[in-house]
LUMLO-493145 format. One line per 10 residues: their letters; for each residue x, y negated, z of N, C-alpha, C. Coordinates in nm, 3 decimals, padded with zeros to 5 digits. Example, Ala and Ser with C-alpha at 12.3 -4.5 7.8 and 13.67 -1.06 7.14 Angstrom:
2
as) 01.319 00.569 00.780 01.230 00.450 00.780 01.320 00.330 00.780 | 01.285 00.225 00.708 01.367 00.106 00.714 01.290 -00.003 00.787 .
% end
This chain:
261
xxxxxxxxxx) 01.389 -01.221 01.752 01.289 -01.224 01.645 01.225 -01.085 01.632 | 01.066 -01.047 01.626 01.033 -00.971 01.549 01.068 -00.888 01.445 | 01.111 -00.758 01.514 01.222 -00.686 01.365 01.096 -00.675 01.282 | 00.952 -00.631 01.275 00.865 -00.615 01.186 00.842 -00.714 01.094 | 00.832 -00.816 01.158 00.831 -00.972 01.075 00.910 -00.975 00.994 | 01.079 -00.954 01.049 01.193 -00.980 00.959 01.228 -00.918 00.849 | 01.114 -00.793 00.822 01.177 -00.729 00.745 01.159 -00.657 00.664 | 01.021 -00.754 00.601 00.990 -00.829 00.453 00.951 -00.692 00.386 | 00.891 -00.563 00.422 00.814 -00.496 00.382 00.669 -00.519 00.378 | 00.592 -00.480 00.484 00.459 -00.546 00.570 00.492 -00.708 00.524 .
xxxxxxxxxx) 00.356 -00.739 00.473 00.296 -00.893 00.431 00.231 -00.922 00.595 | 00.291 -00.996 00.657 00.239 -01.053 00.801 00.174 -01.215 00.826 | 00.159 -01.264 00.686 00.117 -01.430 00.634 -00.022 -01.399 00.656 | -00.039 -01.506 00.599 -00.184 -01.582 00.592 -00.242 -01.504 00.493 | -00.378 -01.499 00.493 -00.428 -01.433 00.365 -00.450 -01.528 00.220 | -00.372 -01.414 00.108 -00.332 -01.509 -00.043 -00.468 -01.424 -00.081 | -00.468 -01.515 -00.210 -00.568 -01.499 -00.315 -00.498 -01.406 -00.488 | -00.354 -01.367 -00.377 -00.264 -01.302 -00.503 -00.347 -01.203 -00.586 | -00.413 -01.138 -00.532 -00.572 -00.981 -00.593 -00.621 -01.014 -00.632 | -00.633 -01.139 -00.713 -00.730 -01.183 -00.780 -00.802 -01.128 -00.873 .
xxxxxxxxxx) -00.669 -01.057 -00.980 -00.705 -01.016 -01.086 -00.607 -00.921 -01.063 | -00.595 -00.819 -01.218 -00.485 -00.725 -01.236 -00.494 -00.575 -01.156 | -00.584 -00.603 -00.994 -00.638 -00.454 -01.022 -00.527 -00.333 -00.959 | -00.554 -00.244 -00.966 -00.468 -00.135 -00.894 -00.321 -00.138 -01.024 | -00.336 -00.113 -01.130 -00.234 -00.116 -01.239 -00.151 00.025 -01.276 | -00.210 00.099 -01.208 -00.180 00.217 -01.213 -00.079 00.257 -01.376 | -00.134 00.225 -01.458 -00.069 00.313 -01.565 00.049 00.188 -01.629 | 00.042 00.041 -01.560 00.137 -00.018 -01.542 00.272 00.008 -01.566 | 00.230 00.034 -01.382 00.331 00.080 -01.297 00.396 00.253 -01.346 | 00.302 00.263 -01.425 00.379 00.433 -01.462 00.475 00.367 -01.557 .
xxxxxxxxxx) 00.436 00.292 -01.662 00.517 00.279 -01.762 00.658 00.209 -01.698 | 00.591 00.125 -01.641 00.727 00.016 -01.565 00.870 00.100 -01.513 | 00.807 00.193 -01.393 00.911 00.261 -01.339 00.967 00.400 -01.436 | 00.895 00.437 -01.529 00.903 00.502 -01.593 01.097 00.430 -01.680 | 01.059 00.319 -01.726 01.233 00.245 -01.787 01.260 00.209 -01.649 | 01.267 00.191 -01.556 01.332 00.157 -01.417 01.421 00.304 -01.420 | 01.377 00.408 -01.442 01.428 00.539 -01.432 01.540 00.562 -01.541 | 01.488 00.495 -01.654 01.615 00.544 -01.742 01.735 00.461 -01.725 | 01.690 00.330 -01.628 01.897 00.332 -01.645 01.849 00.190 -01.622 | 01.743 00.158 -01.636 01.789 -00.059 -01.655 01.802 -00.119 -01.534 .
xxxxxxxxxx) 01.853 -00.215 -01.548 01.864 -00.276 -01.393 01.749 -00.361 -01.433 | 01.646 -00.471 -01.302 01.604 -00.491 -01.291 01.572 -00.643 -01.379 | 01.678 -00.728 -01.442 01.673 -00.791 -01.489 01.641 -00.782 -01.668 | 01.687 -00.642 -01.685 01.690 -00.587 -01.804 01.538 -00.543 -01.842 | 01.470 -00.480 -01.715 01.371 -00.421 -01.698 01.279 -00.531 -01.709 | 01.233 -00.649 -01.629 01.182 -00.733 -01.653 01.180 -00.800 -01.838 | 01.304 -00.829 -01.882 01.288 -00.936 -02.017 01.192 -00.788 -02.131 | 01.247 -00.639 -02.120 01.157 -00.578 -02.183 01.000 -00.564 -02.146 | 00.968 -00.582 -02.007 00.815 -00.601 -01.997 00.798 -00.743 -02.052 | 00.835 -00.836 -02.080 00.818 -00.987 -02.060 00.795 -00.979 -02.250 .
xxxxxxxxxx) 00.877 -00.893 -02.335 00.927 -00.904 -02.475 00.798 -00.784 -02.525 | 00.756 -00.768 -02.449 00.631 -00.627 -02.488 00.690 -00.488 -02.552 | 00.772 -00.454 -02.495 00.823 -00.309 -02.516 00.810 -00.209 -02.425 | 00.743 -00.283 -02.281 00.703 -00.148 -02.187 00.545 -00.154 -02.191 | 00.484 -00.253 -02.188 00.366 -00.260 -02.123 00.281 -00.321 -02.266 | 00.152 -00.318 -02.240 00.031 -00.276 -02.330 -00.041 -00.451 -02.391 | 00.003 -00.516 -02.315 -00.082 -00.645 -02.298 -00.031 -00.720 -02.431 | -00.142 -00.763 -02.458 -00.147 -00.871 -02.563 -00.041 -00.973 -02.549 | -00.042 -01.081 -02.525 00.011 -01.165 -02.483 00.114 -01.220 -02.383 | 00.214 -01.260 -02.403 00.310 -01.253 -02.320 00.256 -01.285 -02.214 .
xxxxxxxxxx) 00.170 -01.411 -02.148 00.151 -01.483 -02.056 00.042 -01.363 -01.961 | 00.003 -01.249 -02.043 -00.048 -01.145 -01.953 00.037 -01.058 -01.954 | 00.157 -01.028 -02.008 00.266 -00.959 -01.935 00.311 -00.985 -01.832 | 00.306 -01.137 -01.841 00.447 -01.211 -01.697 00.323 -01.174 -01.596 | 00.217 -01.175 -01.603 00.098 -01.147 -01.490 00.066 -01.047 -01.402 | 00.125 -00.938 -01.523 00.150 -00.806 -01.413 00.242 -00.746 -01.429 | 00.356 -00.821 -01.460 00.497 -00.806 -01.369 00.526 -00.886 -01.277 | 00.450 -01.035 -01.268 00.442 -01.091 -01.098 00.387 -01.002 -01.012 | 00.255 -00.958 -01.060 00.203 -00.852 -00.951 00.300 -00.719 -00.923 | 00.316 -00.643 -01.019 00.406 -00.547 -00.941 00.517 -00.527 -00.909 .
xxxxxxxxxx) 00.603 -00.642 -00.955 00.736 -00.703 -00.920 00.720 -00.702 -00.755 | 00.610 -00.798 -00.719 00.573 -00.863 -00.582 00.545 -00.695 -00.499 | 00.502 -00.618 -00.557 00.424 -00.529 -00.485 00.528 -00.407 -00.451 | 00.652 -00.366 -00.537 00.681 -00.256 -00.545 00.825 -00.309 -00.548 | 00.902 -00.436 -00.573 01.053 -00.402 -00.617 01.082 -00.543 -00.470 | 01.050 -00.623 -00.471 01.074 -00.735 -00.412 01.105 -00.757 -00.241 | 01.096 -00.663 -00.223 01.124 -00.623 -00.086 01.309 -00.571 -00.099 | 01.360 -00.518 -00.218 01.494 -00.541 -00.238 01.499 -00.382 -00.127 | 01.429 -00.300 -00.114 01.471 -00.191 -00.050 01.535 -00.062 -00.152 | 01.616 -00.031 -00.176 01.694 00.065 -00.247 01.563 00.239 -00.285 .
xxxxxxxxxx) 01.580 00.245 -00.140 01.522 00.354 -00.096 01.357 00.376 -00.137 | 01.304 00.247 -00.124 01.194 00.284 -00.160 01.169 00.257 -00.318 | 01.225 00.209 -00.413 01.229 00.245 -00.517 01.250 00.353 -00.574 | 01.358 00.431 -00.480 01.420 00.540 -00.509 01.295 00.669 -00.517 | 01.244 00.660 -00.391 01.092 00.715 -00.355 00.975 00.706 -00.493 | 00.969 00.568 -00.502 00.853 00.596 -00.613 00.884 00.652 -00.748 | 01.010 00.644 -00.777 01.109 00.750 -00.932 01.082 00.890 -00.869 | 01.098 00.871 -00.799 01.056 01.085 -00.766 00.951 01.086 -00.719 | 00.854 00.983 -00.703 00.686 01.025 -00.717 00.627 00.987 -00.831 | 00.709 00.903 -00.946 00.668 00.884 -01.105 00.673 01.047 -01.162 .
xxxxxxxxxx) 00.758 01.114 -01.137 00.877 01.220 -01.178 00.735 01.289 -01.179 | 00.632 01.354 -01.077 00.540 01.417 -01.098 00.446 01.359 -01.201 | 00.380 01.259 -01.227 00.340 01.213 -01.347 00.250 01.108 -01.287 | 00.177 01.058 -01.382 00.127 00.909 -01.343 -00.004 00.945 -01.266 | -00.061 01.021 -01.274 -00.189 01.088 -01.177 -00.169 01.180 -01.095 | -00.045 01.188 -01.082 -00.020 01.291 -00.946 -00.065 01.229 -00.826 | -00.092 01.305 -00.729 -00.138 01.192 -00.581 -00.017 01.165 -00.541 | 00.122 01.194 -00.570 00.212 01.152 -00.494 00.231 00.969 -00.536 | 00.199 00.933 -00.698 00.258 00.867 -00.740 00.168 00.723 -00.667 | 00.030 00.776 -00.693 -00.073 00.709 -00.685 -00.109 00.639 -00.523 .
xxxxxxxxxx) -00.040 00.748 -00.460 -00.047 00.767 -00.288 00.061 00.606 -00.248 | 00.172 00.661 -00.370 00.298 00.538 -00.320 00.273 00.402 -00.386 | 00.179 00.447 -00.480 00.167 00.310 -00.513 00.041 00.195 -00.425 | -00.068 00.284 -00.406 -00.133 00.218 -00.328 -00.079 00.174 -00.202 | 00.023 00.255 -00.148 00.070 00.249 -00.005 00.137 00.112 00.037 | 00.210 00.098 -00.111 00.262 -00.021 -00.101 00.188 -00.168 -00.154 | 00.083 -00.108 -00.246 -00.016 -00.225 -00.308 -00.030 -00.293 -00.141 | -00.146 -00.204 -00.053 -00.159 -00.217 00.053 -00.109 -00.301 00.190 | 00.030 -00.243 00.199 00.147 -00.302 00.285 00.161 -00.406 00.243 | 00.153 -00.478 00.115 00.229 -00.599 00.056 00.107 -00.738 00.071 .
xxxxxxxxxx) -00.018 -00.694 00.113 -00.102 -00.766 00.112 -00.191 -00.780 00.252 | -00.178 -00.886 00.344 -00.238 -00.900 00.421 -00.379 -00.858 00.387 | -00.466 -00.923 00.333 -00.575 -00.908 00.338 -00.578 -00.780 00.324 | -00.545 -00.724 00.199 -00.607 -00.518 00.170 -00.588 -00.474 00.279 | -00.494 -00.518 00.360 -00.422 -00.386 00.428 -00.492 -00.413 00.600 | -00.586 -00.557 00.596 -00.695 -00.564 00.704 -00.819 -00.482 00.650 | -00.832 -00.493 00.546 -00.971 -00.483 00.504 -01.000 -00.328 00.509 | -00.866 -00.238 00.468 -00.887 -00.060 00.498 -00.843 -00.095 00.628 | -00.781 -00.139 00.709 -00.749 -00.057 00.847 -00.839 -00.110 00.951 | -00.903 -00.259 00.906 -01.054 -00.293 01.013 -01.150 -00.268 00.943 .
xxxxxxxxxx) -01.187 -00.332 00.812 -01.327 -00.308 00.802 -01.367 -00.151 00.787 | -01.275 -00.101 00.688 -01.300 00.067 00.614 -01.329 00.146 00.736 | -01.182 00.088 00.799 -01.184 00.196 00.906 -01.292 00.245 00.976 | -01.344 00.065 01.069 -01.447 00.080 01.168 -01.567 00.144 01.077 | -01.585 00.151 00.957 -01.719 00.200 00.895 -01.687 00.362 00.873 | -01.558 00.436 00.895 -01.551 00.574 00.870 -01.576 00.627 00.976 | -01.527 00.567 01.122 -01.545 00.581 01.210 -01.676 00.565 01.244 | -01.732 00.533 01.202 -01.940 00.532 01.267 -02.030 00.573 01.122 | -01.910 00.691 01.057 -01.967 00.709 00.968 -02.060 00.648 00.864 | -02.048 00.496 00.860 -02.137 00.401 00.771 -02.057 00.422 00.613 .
xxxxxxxxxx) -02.075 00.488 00.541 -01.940 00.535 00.433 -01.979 00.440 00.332 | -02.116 00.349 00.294 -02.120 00.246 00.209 -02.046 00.087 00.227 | -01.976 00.065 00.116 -01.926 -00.064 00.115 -01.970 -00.152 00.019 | -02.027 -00.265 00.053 -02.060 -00.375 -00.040 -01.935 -00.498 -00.098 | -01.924 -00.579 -00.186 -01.866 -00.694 -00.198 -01.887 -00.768 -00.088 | -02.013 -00.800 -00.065 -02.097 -00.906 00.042 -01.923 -00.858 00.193 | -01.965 -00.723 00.198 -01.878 -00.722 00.340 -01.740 -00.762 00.362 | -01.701 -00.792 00.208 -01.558 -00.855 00.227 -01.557 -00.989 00.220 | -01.680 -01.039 00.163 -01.680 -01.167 00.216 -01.705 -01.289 00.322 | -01.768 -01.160 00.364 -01.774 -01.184 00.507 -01.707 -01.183 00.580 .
xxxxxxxxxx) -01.615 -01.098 00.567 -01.450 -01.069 00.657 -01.370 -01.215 00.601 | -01.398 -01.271 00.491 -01.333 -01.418 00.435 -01.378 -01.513 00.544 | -01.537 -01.506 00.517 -01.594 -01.608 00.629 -01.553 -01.625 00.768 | -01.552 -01.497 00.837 -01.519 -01.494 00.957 -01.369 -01.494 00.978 | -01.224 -01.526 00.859 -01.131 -01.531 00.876 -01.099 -01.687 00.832 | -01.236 -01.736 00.799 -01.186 -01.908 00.743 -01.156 -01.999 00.866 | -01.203 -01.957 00.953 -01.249 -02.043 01.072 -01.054 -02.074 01.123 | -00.977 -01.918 01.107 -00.859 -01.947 01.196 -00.722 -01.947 01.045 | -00.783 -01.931 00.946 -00.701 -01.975 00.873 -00.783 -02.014 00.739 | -00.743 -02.163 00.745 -00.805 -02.265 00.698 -00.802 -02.300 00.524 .
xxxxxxxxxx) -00.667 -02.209 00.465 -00.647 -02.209 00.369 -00.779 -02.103 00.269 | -00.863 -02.009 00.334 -00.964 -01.955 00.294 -01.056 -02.052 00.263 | -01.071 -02.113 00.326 -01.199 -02.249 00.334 -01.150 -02.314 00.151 | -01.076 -02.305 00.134 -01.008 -02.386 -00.013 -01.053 -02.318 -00.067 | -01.081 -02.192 -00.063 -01.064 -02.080 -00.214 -01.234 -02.109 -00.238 | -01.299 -02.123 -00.383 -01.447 -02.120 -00.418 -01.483 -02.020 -00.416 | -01.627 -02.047 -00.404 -01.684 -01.890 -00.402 -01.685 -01.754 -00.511 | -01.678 -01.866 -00.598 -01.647 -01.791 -00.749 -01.435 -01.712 -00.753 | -01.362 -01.785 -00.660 -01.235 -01.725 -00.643 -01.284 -01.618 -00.536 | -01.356 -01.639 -00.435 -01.363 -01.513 -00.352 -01.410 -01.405 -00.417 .
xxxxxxxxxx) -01.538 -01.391 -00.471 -01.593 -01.298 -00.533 -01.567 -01.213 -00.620 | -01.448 -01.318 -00.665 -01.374 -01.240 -00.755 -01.250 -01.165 -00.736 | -01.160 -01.203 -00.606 -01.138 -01.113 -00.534 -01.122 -01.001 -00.425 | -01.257 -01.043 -00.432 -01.337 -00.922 -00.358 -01.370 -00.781 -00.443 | -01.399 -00.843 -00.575 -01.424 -00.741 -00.647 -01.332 -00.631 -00.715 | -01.186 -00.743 -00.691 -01.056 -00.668 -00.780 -01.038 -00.608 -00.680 | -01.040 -00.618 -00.589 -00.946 -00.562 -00.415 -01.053 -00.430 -00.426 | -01.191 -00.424 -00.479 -01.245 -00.325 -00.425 -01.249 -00.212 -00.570 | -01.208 -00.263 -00.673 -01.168 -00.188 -00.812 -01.098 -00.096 -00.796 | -00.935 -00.206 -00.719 -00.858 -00.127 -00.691 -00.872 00.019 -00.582 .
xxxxxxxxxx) -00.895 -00.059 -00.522 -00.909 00.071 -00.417 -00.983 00.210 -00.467 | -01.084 00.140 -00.531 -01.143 00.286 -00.615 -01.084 00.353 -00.669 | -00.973 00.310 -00.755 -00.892 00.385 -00.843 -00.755 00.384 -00.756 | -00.770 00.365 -00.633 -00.657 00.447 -00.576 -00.741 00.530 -00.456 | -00.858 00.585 -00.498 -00.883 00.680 -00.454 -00.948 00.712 -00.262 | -00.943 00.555 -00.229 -01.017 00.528 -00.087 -01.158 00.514 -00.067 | -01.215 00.481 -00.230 -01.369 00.395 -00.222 -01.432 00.509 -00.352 | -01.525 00.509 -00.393 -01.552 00.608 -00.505 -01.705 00.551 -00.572 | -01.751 00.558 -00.689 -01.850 00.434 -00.725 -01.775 00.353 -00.815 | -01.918 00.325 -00.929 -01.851 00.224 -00.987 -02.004 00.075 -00.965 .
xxxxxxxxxx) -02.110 00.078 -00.908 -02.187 -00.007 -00.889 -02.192 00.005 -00.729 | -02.230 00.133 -00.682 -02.245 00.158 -00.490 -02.085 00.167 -00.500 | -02.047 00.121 -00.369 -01.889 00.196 -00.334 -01.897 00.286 -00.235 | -01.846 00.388 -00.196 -01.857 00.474 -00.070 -01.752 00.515 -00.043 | -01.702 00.519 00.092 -01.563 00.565 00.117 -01.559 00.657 00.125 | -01.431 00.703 00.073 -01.370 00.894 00.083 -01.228 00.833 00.187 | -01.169 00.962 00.172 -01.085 01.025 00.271 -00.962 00.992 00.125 | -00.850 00.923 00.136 -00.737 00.893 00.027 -00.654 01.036 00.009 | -00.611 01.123 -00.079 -00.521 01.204 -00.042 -00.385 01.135 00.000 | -00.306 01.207 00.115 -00.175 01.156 00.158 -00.094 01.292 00.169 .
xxxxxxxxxx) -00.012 01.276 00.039 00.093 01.414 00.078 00.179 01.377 00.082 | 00.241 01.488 00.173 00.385 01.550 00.274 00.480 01.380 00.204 | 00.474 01.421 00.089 00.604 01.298 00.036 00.553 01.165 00.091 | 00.423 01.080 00.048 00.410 00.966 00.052 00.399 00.946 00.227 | 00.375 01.025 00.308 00.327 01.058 00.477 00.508 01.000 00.539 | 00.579 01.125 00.450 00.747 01.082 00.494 00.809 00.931 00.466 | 00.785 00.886 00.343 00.767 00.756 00.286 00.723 00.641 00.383 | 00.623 00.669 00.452 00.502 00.559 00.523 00.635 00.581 00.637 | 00.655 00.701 00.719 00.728 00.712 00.857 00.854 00.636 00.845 | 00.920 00.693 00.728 01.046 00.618 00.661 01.050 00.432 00.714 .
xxxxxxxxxx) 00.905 00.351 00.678 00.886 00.216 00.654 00.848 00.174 00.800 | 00.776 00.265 00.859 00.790 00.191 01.046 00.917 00.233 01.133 | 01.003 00.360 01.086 01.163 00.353 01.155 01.181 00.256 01.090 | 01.205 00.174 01.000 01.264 00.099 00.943 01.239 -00.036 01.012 | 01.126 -00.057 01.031 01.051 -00.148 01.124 01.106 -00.143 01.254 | 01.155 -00.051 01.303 01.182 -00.063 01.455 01.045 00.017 01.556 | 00.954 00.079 01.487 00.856 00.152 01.559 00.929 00.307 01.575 | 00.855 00.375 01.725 00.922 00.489 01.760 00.855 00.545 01.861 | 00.793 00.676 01.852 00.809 00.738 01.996 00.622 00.773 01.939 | 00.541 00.718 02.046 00.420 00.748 02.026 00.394 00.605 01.958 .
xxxxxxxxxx) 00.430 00.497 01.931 00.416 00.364 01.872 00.383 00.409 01.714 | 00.467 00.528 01.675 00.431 00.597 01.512 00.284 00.614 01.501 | 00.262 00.758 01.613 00.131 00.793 01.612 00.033 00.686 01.639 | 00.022 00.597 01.683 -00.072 00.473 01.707 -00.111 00.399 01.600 | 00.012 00.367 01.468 00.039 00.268 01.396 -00.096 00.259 01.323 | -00.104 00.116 01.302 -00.239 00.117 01.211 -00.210 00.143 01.042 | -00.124 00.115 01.026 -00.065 00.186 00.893 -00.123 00.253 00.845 | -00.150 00.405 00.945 -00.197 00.496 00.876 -00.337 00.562 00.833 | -00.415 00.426 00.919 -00.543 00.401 00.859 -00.562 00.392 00.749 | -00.439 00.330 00.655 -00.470 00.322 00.500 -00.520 00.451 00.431 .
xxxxxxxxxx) -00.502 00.561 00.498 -00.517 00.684 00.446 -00.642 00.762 00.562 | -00.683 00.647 00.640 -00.831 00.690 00.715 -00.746 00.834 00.825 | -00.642 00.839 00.839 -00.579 00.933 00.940 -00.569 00.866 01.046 | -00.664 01.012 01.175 -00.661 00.947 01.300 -00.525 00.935 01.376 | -00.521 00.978 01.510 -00.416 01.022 01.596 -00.346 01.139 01.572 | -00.447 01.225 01.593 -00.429 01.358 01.576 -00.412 01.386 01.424 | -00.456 01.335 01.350 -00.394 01.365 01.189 -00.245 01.337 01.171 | -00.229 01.212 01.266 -00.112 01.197 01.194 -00.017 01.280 01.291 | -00.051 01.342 01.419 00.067 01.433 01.493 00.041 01.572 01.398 | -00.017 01.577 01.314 -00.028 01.723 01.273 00.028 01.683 01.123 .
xxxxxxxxxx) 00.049 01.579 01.058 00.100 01.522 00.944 00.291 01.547 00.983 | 00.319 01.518 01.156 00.469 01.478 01.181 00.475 01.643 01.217 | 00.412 01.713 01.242 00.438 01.825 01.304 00.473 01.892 01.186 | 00.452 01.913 01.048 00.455 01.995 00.902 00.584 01.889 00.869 | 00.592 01.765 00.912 00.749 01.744 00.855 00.867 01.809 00.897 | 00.797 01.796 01.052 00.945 01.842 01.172 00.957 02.042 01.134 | 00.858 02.091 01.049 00.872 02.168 01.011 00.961 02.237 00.924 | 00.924 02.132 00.802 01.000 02.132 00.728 01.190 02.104 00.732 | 01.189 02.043 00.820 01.334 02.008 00.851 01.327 01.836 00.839 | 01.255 01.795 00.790 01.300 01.643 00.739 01.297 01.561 00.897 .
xxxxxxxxxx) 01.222 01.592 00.977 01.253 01.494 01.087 01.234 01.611 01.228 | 01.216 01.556 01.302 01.219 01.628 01.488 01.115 01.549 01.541 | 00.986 01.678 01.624 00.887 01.603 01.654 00.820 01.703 01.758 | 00.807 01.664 01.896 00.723 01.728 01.956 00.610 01.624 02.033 | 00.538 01.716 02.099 00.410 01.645 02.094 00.348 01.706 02.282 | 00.380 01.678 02.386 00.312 01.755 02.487 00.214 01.687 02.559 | 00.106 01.676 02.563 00.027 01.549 02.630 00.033 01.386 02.551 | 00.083 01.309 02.660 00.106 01.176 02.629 00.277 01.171 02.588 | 00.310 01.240 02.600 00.495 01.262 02.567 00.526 01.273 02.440 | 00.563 01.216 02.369 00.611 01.221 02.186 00.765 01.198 02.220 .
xxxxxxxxxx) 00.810 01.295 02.158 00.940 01.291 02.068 00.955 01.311 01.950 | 00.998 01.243 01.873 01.049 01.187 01.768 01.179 01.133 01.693 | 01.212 01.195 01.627 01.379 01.157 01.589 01.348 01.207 01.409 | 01.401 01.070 01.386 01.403 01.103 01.216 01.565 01.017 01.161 | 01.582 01.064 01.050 01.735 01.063 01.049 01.796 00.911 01.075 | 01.934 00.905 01.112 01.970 00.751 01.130 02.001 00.692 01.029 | 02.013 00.733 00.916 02.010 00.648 00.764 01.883 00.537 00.808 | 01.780 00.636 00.846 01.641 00.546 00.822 01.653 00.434 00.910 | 01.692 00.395 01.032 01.725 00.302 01.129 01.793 00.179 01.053 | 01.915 00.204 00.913 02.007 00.104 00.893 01.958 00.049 00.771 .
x) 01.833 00.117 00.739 01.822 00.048 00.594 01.730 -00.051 00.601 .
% end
């Protein structure tokens, strides 16, 4: 089997209509992990978002709404470690780029569609320097994805549009798209922490060697080849991993914790 498939980080399905609504959630997710930090376990943590003691929302039935969403996005993958990661990128504060970096990283990863839509559509448009993005172009990426998965063809136009529009909210406010009527792409900040984080989630995957430097992953953050050997080169610096680079030859060694988790 596919260790990448198996292992329920990366969303590798069909494209959902989960983005509908709800948006990047940023100050959410601050509050959320914010009691994740003081001590609750996850069941505890949930009935207080659900009872309105963490989060802002009126109504219960828009609490349970975006704790499905960031339940789905950030805890549900059941990885220790990367929870652990986003408490010490809360720890800087809710607008730090570290926090914002991990949260999109994973908004991203958890969703087929986002995580086509920055690493083909964004991409190919940073790359030919076309830096404007419309709604129209993500629906078009719908259209031309209805044909081989058929469950798009179901969704109305009034469900597409509308998440076309949250998918592209979000992204603004995590800092890829910029605009609030034109959108135009920027460059995402990605620091040292959330960069180690991302490497952390393809060892984990079973990727290695020059397969890192290739990964489309790291398109989410519009980093080429060479960004990202000069991203591994300031880690292997730092001590956190081992990385050389001579031609077509990559070596790479990052710790064996990361292999078993």
């Amino acid at each position: 089997m596919n260790k990448r498939i198996s292992n329920a980080i990366r969303d590798t399905g069909a494209y959902s209509s989960r983005y509908t609504s709800k948006g990047a959630l940023l100050v959410e997710a601050n509050l959320i992990i914010n009691s994740l930090s003081s001590g609750l376990t996850m069941d505890q943590l949930r009935k207080r978002v659900l009872e309105g003691y963490i989060i802002r929302q009126r109504t219960r039935a828009s609490r349970e709404r975006v704790w499905d969403s960031l339940n789905y996005r950030l805890f549900t993958h059941h990885k220790g470690w990367i929870i652990e990661s986003l408490k010490e990128a809360n720890a800087n504060g809710p607008h730090s780029p570290e926090f914002v970096s991990m949260v999109y990283l994973f908004y991203a990863l958890r969703d087929r569609l986002t995580y086509d839509i920055v690493t083909d559509l964004i991409w190919s448009r940073w790359q030919d320097n076309q830096l404007e993005l419309h709604r129209e172009d993500i629906l078009s990426l719908l259209d031309e994805a209805s044909t081989a998965q058929p469950q798009v063809r179901r969704w109305s136009e009034s469900s597409r549009v509308k998440l076309a529009s949250s998918i592209l909210a979000a992204l603004r406010d995590f800092g890829i798209l910029e605009g609030v009527r034109k959108k135009r792409i920027v460059r995402p900040i990605l620091p040292l922490f959330t960069a180690e984080q991302l490497l952390h989630v393809l060892t984990s995957e079973g990727v290695y060697g020059r397969e890192v430097i290739e990964d489309s992953a790291w398109r989410l953050f519009l980093c080429s080849e060479q960004d990202v050997a000069d991203i591994l080169a300031r880690l292997s610096q730092l001590g956190k991993i081992h990385f050389e680079r001579v031609g077509n030859t990559v070596i790479l060694e990052t710790p064996e914790s990361w292999k078993e988790e």
